[in-house]
C-alpha positions in Angstrom: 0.0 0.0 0.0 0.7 3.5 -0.7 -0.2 5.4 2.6 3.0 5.7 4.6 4.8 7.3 1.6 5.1 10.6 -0.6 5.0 10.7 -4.5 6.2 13.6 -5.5 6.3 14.8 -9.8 7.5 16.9 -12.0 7.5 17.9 -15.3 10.8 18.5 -17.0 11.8 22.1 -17.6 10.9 23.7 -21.1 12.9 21.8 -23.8 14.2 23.5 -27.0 11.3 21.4 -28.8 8.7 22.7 -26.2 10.0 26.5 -27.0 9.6 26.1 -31.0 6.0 24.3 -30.5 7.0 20.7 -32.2 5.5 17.6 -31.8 8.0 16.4 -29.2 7.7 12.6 -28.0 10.8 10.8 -28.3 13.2 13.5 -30.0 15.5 14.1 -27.7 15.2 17.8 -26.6 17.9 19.6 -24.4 16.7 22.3 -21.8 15.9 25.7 -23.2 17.6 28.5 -21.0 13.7 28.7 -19.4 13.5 25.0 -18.8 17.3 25.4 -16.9 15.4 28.2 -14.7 12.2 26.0 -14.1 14.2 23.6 -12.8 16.1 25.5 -10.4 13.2 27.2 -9.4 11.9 23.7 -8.6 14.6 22.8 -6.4 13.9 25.7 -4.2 10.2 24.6 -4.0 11.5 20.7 -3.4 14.1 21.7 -0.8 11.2 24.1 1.2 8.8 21.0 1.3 11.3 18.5 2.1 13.0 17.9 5.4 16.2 19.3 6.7 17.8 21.9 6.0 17.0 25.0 4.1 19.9 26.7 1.9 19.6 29.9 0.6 17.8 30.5 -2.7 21.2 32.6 -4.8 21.2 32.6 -8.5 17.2 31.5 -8.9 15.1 33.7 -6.5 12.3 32.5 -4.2 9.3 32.0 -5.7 5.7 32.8 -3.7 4.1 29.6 -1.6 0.6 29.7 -1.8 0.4 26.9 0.9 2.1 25.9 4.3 5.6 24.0 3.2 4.8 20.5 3.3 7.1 17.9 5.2 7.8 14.7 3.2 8.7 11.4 4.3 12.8 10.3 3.8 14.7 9.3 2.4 14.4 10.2 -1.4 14.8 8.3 -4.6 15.0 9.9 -7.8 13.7 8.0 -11.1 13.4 9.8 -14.4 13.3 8.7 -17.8 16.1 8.2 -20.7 15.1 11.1 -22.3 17.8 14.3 -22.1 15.7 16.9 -20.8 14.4 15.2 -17.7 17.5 13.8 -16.9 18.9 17.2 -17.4 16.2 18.4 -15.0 16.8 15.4 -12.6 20.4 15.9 -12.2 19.8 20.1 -11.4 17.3 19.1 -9.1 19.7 16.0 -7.3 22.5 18.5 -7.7 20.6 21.2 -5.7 18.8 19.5 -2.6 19.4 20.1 0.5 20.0 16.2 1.2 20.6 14.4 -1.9 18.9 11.5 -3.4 19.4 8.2 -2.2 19.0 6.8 -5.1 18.7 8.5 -8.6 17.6 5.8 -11.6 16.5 6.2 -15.3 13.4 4.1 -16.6 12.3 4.3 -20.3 9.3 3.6 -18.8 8.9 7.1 -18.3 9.6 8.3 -21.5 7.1 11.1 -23.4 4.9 8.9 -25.5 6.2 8.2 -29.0 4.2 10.8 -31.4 4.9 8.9 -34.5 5.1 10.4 -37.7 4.3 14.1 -36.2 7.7 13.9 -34.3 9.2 17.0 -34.9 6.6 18.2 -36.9 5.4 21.9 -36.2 1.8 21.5 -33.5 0.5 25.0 -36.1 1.5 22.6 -39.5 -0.1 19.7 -38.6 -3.2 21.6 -37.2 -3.5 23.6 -40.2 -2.6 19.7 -42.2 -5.4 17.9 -40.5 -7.9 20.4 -38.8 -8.6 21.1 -35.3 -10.5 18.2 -34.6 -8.3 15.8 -35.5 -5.6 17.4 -34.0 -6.5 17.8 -30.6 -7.8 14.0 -30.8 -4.1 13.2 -31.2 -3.0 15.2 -28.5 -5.9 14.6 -26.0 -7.5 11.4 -26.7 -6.6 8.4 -24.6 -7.3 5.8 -27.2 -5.9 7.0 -30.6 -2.6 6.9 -31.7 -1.0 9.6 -34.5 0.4 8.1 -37.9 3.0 5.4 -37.1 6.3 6.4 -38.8 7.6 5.1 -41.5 10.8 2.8 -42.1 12.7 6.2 -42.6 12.2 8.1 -39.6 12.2 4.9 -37.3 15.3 3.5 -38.5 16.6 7.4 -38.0 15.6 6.7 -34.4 16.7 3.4 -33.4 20.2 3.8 -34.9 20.6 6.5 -31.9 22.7 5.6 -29.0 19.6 6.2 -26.8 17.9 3.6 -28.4 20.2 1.3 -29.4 21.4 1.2 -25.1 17.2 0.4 -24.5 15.4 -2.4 -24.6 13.5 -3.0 -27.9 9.9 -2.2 -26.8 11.4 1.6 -25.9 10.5 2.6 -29.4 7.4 2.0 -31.4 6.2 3.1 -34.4 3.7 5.2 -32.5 1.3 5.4 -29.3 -1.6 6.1 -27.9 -1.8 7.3 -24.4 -3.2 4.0 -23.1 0.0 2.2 -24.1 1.8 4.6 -22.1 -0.5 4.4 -19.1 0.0 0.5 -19.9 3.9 0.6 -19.5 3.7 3.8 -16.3 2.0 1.5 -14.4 4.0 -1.4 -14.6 6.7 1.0 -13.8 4.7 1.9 -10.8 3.9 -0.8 -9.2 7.6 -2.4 -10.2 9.5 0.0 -9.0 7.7 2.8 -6.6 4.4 1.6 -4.7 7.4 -1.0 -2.6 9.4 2.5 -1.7 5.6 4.2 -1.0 4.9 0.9 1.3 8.0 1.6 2.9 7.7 5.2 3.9 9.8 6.6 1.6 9.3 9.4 -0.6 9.9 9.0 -4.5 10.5 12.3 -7.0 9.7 10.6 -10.3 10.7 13.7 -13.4 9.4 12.5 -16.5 7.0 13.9 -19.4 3.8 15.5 -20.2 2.2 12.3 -21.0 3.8 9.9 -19.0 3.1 12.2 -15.9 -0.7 11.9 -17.3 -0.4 8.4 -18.1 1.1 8.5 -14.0 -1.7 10.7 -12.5 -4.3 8.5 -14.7 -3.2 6.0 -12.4 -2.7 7.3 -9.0 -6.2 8.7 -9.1 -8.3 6.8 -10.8 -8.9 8.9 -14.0 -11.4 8.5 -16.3 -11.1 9.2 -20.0 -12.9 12.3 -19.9 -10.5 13.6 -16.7 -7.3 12.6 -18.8 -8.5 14.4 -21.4 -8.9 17.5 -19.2 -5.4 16.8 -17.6 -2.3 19.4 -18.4 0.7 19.5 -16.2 2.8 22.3 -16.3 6.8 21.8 -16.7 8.7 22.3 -13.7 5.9 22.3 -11.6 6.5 20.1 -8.4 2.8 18.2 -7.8 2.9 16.0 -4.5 0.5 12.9 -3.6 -0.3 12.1 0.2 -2.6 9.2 0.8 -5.2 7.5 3.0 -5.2 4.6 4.8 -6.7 2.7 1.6 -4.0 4.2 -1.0 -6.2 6.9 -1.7 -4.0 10.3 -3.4 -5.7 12.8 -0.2 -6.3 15.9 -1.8 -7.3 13.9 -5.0 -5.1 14.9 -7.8 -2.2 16.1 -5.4 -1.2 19.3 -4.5 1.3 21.7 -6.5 3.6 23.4 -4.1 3.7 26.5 -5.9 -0.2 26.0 -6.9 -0.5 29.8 -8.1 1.7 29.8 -11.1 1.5 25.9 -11.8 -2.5 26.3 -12.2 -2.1 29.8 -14.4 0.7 27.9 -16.8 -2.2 24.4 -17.2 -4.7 26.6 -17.9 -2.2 28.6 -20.7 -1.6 24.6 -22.0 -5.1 23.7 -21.8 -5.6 26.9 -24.0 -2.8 26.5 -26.5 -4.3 22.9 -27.0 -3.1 20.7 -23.8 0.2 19.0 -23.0 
């Protein structure tokens, strides 16, 4: 059972990809200079809710808590995916806490669902492409996967070192957002409800849709709630639960819930995560 632990996620800091608008997924996306920022900033909002001691905020500021600080269980473990910009995120944050992880481990598990043949693709091309509709059903939808890609582009993929280092089932030709919520939560109950059982708290950094394909699980979602779902990057979000496993508030609690609810609302309105 979950109840004795913390989960605690975030969202990668804005990737390159993320700042020119591309159909992201599995190209592997550095930090922007804003994503390097949001993940400092982060840190500071990590190392006020976590335990210990509190360094001083130099170099990032200190951004506004909208709620009490909120002690979390220790030790730490870190997982994040394969992917450069959450590992980039995951090492600034490791690099930065007050007490450091105890453990810090990728999963391609976690990995931002495969896109298909819109990877790296302009979101305005393929809108103006395929239409609205059809556009935010490949985005949003749980069920429907975008165009596989073709011999070209995949080959172009798994000939990467990335891939070529992961097991097989890392890259398909495409996704839907059930196969991700498939392969989170195996991860989940692998790898993270034993530390939860345990006490512990885990900081799992990952993606736009495997965090959705993550909070899909943790609370029960249902299509129409996924749907609705956008999760800000670099955005800590922390899950408590009840004596039955139950996330207690349902659907966690930013610690910085202010700006984190403003920036889903500006993703919800430029089309969703």
């Amino acid at each position: 059972m979950r109840e004795t632990g913390v989960l605690i996620v975030l969202r990668h800091g804005q990737s390159t990809a993320n700042a020119a608008g591309l159909f992201t997924g599995v190209l592997d996306a550095p930090l922007s200079d804003q994503g390097i920022r949001e993940a400092h900033t982060a840190t500071v909002l990590l190392n006020l809710a976590l335990p210990g001691e509190r360094p001083p905020t130099t170099g990032t500021g200190s951004p506004a808590m909208t709620t009490a600080p909120e002690p979390a269980a220790a030790p730490v473990t870190l997982f994040t995916s394969t992917l450069t910009r959450a590992r980039q995120t995951a090492a600034i944050v490791a690099a930065g806490l007050a007490h450091p992880p105890v453990g810090c481990d990728a999963d391609w598990r976690l990995n931002e669902r495969n896109y298909g043949a819109l990877t790296g693709r302009s979101k305005d091309d393929v809108r103006a492409e395929f239409g609205e509709e059809q556009f935010v059903a490949w985005r949003r939808s749980v069920a429907e996967a975008p165009p596989a890609m073709g011999d070209l582009l995949y080959d172009e993929f798994a000939g990467t070192a990335l891939f070529r280092a992961l097991p097989a089932a890392a890259l398909n030709r495409t996704e839907a957002l059930s196969d991700v919520i498939t392969r989170v939560d195996a991860f989940l109950t692998e790898r993270v409800d034993p530390l939860l059982a345990r006490g512990e708290t885990v900081l799992v950094v990952a993606h736009g849709n495997s965090l959705r394909a993550l909070c899909a699980v943790i609370d029960g979602l249902s299509d129409g709630q996924i749907r609705e779902l956008n999760l800000p990057t670099g955005q800590p979000l922390v899950y408590r639960f009840d004596a039955r496993g139950r996330p207690v508030p349902f659907g966690g609690r930013y610690l910085d819930s202010v700006t984190a609810l403003a920036a889903a609302l500006t993703l919800a309105n430029e089309g969703g995560t």
